[in-house]
N, C-alpha and C positions, 0 to 999 in steps of 0.2 A: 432497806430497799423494799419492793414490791413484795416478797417470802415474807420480809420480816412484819413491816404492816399486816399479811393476811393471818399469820399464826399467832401475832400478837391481838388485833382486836376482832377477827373474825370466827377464826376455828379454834379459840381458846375456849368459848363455853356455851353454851345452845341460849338459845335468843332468848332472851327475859327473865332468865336462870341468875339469880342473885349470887355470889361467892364471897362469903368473907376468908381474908386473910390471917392470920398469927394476930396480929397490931390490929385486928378488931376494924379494918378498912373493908368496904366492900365494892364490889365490880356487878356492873351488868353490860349485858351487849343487848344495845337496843337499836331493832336493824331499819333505816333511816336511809331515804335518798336527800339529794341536794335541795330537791324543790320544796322538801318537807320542812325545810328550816326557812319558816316564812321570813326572822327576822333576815336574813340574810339578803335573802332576795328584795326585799325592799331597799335595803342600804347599801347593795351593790348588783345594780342589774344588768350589769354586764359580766357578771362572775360567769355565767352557764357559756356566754361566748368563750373567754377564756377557756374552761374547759374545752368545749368541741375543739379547738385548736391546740391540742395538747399534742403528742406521740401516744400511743399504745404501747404498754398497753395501761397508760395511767389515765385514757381520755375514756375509756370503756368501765375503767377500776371505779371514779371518781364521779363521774358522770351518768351510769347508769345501777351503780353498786354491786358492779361482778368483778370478784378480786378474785376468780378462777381462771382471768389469762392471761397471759405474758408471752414475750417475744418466745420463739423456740419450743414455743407447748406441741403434744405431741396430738394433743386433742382439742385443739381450738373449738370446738363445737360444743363440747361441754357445757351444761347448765343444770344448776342446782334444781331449779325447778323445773327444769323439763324430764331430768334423767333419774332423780331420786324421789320417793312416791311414800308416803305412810303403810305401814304393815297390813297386812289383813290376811284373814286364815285360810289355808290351802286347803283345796279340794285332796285326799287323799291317794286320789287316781292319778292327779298331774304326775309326769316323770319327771325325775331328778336328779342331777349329777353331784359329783363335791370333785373338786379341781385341787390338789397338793402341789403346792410350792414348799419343798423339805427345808430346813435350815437348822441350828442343832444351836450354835453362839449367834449368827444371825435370825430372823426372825424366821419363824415357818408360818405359812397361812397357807388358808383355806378354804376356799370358796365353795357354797351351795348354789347349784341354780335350779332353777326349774320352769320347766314349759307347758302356758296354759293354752287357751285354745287362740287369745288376743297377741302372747308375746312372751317373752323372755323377761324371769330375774334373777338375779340375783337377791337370795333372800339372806343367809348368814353367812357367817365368817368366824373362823379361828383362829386364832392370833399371836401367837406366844415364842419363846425363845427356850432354851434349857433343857427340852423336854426328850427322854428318849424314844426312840420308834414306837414301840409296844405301847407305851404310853399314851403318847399323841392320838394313835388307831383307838385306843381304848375311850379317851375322851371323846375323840372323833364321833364315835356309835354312841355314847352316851348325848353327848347334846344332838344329836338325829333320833334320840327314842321320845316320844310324844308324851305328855301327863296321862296318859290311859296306861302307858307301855310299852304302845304300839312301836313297831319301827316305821319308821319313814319311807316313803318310797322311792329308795333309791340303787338306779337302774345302771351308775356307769360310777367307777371311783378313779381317775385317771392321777397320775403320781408324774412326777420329774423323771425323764430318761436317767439322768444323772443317777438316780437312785438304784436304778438294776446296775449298775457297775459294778466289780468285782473289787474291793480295795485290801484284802488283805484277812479280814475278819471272817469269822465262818459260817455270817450271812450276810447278804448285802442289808442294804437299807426296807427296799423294798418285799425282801422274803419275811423281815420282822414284822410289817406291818400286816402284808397278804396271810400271817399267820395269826391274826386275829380276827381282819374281816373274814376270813373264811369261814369263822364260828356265825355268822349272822346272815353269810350267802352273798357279799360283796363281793363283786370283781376287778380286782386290780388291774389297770392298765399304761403301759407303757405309752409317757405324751410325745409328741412328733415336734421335736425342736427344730426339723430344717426349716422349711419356711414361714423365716419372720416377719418379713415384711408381704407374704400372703395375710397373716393372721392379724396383722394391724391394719391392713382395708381392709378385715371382715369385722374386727372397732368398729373401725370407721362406719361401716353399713350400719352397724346394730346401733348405733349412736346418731343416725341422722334421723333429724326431727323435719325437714322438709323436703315434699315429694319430687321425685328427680322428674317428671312431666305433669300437667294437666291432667287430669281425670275425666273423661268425656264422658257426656249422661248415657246410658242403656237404649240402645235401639227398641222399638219396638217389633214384635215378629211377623217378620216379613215372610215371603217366599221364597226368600235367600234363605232365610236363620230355618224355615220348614224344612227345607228340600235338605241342608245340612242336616237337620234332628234324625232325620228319616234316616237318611244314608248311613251317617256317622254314629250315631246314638248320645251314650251318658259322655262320650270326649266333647262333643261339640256341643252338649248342655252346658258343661263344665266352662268350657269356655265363656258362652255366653252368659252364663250367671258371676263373671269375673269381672265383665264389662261393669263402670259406673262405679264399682267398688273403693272406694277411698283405705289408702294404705293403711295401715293402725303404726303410726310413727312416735315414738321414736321404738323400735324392735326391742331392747333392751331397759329396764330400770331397774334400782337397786333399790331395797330396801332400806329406809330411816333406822336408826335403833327404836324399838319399841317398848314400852316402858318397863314391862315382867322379863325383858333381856334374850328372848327365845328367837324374835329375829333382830335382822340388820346388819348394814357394812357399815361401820363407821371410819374404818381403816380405809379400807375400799375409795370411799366417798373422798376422804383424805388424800389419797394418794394417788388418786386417776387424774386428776386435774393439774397435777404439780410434776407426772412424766415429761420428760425432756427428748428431744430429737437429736439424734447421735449425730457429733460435729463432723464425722468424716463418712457417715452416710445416711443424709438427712432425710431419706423415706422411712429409715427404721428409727425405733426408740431406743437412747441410751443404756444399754444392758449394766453400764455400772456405778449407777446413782446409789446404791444401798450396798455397794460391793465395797466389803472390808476387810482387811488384811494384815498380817502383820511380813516382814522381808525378811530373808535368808538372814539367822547372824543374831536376832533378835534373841534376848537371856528370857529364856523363860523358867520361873520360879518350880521347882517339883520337887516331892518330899526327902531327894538325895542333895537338893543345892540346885543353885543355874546352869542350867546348859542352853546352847542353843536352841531355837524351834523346830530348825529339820531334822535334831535330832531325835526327835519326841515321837514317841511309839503308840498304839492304840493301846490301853487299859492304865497307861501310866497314870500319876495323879499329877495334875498340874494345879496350881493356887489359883483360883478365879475371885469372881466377887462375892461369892457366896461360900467362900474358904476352897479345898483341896476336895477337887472333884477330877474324877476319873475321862480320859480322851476318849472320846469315840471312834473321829477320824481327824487324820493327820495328811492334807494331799499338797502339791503346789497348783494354786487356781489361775496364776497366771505366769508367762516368762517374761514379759518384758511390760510391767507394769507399769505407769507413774508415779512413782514414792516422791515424798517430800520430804524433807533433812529441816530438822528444829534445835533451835543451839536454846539451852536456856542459861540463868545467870549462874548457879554453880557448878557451870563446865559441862553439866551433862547432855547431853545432844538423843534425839529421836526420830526416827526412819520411817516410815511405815507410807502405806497409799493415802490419797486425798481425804478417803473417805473415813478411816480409821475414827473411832470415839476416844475422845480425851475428854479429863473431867476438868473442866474451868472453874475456879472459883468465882460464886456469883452468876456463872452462865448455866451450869450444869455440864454433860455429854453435850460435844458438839463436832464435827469433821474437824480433822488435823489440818484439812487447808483453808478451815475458816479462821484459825488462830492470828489475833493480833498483836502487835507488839505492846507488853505490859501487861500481858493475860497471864494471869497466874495456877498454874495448873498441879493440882494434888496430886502428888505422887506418893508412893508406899516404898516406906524404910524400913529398914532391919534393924530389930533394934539387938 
């Protein structure tokens, strides 16, 4: 489908980047509209009508070479080249935040932004899974320290509510971290998860690229605009020096990856365009596209034999993919989730939510509810 075209010939490798394979094959992606293929248009000139008369979002994909919408996108407005910008060096005075999204088996990120005097970016991102608190903090301030030394100027570190939680351990998540940035003079702060769908029409604002009225030209000064300077003073200059001023749209861009690796969102860039609109409340975004699971009951491997998963404690060792590593935390994320039930051919059957990773052979990790029938999936025996 439409996902699978854009991962396969579009965000598989940066434009005119050669990649040879194992078998000595190579690939490029060379990025090309319809009209550029002259032979085409000459032996079929009515190909572009077809197009415009397509559905969306394959008449947009095809027709204009934006394979960032599709039906149910959260961000229809979206555009590569309006919203994503090449790197370039910060003023040291701009202020700057880094945003944590914590995750420990699923992913944790991190966003930098910073704001200059024209607008908002997003300049880096950290990216990773495995990692524990202390850890992550510690990187964190290392990719924010500059080739001089310098630290970065950064003014606000906002972390996941979820994170000051109490689970059990005799610190939370966030006391681990706030226990490093403290050595550098960061302040941790708790993020405000009630309102969601505030915070996605304020996306939305920082994301629009065309202005919401006309721009009228600057009066010249009158006896009106005196008699206000006089009376009012620097508010009613202020005003008027606002008049005529064209908006700097779109508020927001993100950083390209840059070639020495210091900025860019590449995950970011990835993954803004491919949010989805939650089916049972379509002003907000899907909260569980990257939400994975494992269900009550499930044997999990630990250095004593299988036991269940709920019964699994913090500092036990459970078998991952990286061998026998120790739990951090252990909670239930949802009660009434959607699981899926998979029978395979030697009797053995598996549970788990839609999104859960399983390893296909031939496919790699893919969702448990993308599995189709004759998919063969690696599993680990005992020998």
């Amino acid at each position: 489908g439409h996902a699978w075209v854009k991962k396969r010939f579009i965000d598989a490798m940066a434009p005119y980047e050669i990649v040879r394979s194992k078998n000595g094959l190579t690939r490029q992606f060379i990025p090309a509209k319809v009209r550029d293929n002259k032979i085409l248009m000459e032996s079929d000139p009515d190909y572009i009508k077809r197009l415009e008369d397509m559905p969306e979002p394959w008449r947009t994909a095809l027709l204009f070479g934006n394979w960032d919408i599709f039906m149910g996108q959260a961000f229809p407005e979206w555009s590569w080249d309006t919203h994503t910008c090449e790197p370039f060096e910060l003023e040291q005075w701009f202020p700057r935040m880094i945003g944590i999204d914590w995750g420990y088996t699923s992913k944790a990120g991190a966003l930098s932004l910073v704001r200059t005097p024209e607008r908002s970016y997003f300049y880096r991102e950290f990216y990773t899974s495995g990692m524990r608190p202390k850890d992550f903090a510690e990187r964190l301030i290392d990719t924010h320290t500059e080739p001089s030394g310098r630290l970065e100027n950064i003014q606000r570190v906002v972390l996941d509510r979820s994170c000051f939680a109490q689970t059990g351990s005799p610190q939370t998540i966030a006391e681990q971290m706030d226990e490093v940035f403290q050595r550098v003079g960061w302040q941790l702060e708790e993020s405000d998860s009630r309102d969601r769908i505030g915070r996605k029409m304020l996306w939305h604002e920082y994301l629009r690229s065309t202005p919401l009225r006309a721009v009228k030209p600057r009066p010249p000064v009158d006896d009106y605009w005196a008699e206000r300077f006089r009376l009012e003073g620097p508010s009613a200059v202020h005003e008027y020096e606002a008049l005529g001023v064209e908006e700097v749209l779109p508020q927001l861009k993100i950083f390209r990856p840059s070639q020495n690796g210091r900025f860019g969102c590449p995950h970011l860039i990835r993954t803004l365009p491919s949010l989805v609109l939650d089916e049972k409340k379509v002003e907000d975004v899907d909260t569980h596209q990257e939400d994975h699971c494992l269900v009550a009951g499930t044997m999990v491997e630990t250095m004593a034999g299988s036991r269940p998963i709920e019964s699994i404690k913090e500092g036990e060792k459970v078998l991952t993919r990286n061998g026998f590593r120790p739990v951090l935390r252990s909670w239930l994320t949802q009660k009434r989730a959607k699981v899926f039930r998979v029978e395979f051919s030697n009797g053995c059957h598996l549970v788990g939510t839609g999104a859960h990773p399983v390893w296909v052979k031939g496919r790699g990790f893919i969702p448990l509810a993308h599995l189709k029938y004759g998919d063969i999936l690696i599993s680990c025996e005992k020998k």
